[in-house]
One Martini backbone bead per residue (centre of mass of N, CA, C, O) as a GRO file, in nm:
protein
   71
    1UNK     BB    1  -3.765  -2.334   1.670
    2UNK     BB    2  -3.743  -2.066   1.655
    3UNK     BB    3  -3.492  -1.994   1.464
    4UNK     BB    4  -3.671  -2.110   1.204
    5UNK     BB    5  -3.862  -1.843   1.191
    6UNK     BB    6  -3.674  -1.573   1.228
    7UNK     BB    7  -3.558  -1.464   0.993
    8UNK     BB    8  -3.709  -1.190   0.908
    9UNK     BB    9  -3.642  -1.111   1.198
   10UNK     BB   10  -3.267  -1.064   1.085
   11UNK     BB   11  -3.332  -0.888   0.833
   12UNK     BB   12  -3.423  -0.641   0.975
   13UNK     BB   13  -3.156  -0.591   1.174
   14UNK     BB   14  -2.949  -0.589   0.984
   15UNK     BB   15  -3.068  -0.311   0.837
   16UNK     BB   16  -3.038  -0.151   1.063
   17UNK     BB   17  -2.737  -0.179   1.166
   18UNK     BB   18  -2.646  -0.147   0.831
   19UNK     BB   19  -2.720   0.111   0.789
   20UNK     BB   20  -2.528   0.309   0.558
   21UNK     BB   21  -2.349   0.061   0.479
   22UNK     BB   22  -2.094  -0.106   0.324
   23UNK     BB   23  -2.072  -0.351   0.154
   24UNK     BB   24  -1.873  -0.577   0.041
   25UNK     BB   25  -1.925  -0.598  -0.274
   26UNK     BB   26  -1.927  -0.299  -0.311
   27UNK     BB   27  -1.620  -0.270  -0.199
   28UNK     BB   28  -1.513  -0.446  -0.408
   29UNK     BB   29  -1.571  -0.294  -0.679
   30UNK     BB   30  -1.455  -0.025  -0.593
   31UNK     BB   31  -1.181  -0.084  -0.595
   32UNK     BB   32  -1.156  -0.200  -0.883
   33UNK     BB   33  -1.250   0.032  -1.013
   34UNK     BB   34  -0.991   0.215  -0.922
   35UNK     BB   35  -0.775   0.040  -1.026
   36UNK     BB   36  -0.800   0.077  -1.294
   37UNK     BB   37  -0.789   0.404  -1.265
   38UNK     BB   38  -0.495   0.370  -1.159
   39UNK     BB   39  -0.364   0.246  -1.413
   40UNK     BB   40  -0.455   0.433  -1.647
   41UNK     BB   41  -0.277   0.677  -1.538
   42UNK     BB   42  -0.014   0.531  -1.546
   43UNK     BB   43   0.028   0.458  -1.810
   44UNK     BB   44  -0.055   0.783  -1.915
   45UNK     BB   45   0.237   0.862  -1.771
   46UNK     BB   46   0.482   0.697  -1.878
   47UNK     BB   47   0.431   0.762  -2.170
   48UNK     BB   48   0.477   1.108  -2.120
   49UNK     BB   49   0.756   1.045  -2.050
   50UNK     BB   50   0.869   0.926  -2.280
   51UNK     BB   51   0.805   1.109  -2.503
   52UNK     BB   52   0.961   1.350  -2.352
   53UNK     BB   53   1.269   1.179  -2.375
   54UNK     BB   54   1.259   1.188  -2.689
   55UNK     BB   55   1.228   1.503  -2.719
   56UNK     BB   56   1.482   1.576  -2.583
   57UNK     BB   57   1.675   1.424  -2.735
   58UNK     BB   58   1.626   1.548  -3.024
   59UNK     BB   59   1.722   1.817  -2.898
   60UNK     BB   60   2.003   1.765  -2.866
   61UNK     BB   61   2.084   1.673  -3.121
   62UNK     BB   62   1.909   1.876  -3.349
   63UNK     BB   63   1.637   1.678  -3.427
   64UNK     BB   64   1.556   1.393  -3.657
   65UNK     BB   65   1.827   1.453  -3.748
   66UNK     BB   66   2.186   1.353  -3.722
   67UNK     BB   67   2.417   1.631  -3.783
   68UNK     BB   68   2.727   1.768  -3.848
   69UNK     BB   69   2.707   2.105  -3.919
   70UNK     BB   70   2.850   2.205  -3.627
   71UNK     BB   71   3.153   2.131  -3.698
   0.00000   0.00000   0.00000
């Protein structure tokens, strides 16, 4: 029956023990976190390479209309 009365005193080892240390669910929210801020950072690189790449085709081309007047 010790076993029964002595939550108190399991509790309190627990915190010493694991004292200074990430609980789980701390650290899986960390996580989404991150990974939240990691998918935003990739998506508004994507966005910036496609800009990138429709602004030289652009100037490849000559302007914002294609005009043959170089001919």
């Amino acid at each position: 029956m010790g076993w029964l009365f002595n939550r108190g005193g399991d509790r309190q080892l627990a915190e010493t023990k694991y004292a200074g240390r990430e609980s789980a669910s701390e650290s899986a929210s960390r996580q989404r976190r991150q990974n939240h801020r990691r998918s935003g950072a990739q998506q508004a690189a994507q966005q910036g390479q496609a800009w990138e790449d429709r602004d030289r085709a652009r100037d490849r081309r000559g302007g914002w209309r294609l005009t043959n007047w170089s001919d």
